[in-house]
N, C-alpha and C positions, 0 to 999 in steps of 0.2 A: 702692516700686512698681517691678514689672516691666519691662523694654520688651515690648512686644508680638510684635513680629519677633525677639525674643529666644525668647518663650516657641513662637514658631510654630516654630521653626530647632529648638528644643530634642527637641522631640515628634514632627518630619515625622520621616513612613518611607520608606526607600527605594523609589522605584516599583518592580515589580514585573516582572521582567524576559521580555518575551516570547521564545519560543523557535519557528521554525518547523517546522510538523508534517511529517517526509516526505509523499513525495508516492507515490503506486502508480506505478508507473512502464509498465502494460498497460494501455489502458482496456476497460472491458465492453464485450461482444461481440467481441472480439478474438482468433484463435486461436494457441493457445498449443501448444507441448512441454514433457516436463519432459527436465532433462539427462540423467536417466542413463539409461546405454542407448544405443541406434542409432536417433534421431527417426523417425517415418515418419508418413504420412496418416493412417493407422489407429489412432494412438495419441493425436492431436490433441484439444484441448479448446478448447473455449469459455468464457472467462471473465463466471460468470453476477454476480460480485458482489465487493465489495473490503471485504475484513476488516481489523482494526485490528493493529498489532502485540502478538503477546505473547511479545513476550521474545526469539524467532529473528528477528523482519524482519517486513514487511510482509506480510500472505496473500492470497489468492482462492481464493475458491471457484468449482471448474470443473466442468462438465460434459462427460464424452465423447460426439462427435461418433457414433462408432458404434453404442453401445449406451448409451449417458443416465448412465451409471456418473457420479456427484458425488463430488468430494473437496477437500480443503482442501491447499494446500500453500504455503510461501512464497517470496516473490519470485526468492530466491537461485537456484532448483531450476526456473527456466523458462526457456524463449528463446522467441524471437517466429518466427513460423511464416514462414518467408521469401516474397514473393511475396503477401502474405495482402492482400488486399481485402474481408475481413468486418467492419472497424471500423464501428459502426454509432452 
C-alpha cells in the first residue's frame, strides 16, 4: 500500500507559470505622430483602437486628423504629440 501524499507528490504538475501582458503604452483618443520624417499638425493622428502584437510590438490603429486616412502601425514608430489635451 501506497502513501497517499506520496502518490499526490508523484503526479502534481507544475503550476503554470503567468507571464504579464505588455501594456500600449498611448491610450485611445490620444494624438499621435509617426517618427519618420519632420512631425507637424498636419500629419497627426488619433489613436481609434489598440491591436494585439504580432510579431513587431504592440499596434494601433489611427486615424488622420486631416483627411480620416486609417492605418495600422506599431508602437515603436510613434511619439506623443506634445502639448496634446485630446486624451479622452
Amino acid at each position: 500500500m501506497t502513501n497517499d501524499n506520496e502518490t499526490i507528490r508523484r503526479f502534481r504538475r507544475p503550476a503554470p507559470r503567468l507571464t504579464a501582458l505588455p501594456s500600449h503604452k498611448f491610450p485611445i483618443g490620444v494624438r499621435v505622430v509617426q517618427k519618420s520624417g519632420a512631425p507637424t499638425d498636419a500629419d497627426s493622428f488619433h489613436v481609434t483602437r489598440h491591436l494585439p502584437d504580432a510579431g513587431a510590438g504592440l499596434q494601433y490603429r489611427m486615424k488622420r486628423d486631416r483627411d480620416g486616412q486609417e492605418r495600422v502601425v506599431v508602437e515603436s514608430a510613434l511619439e506623443l504629440v506634445t502639448g496634446d489635451d485630446s486624451i479622452q
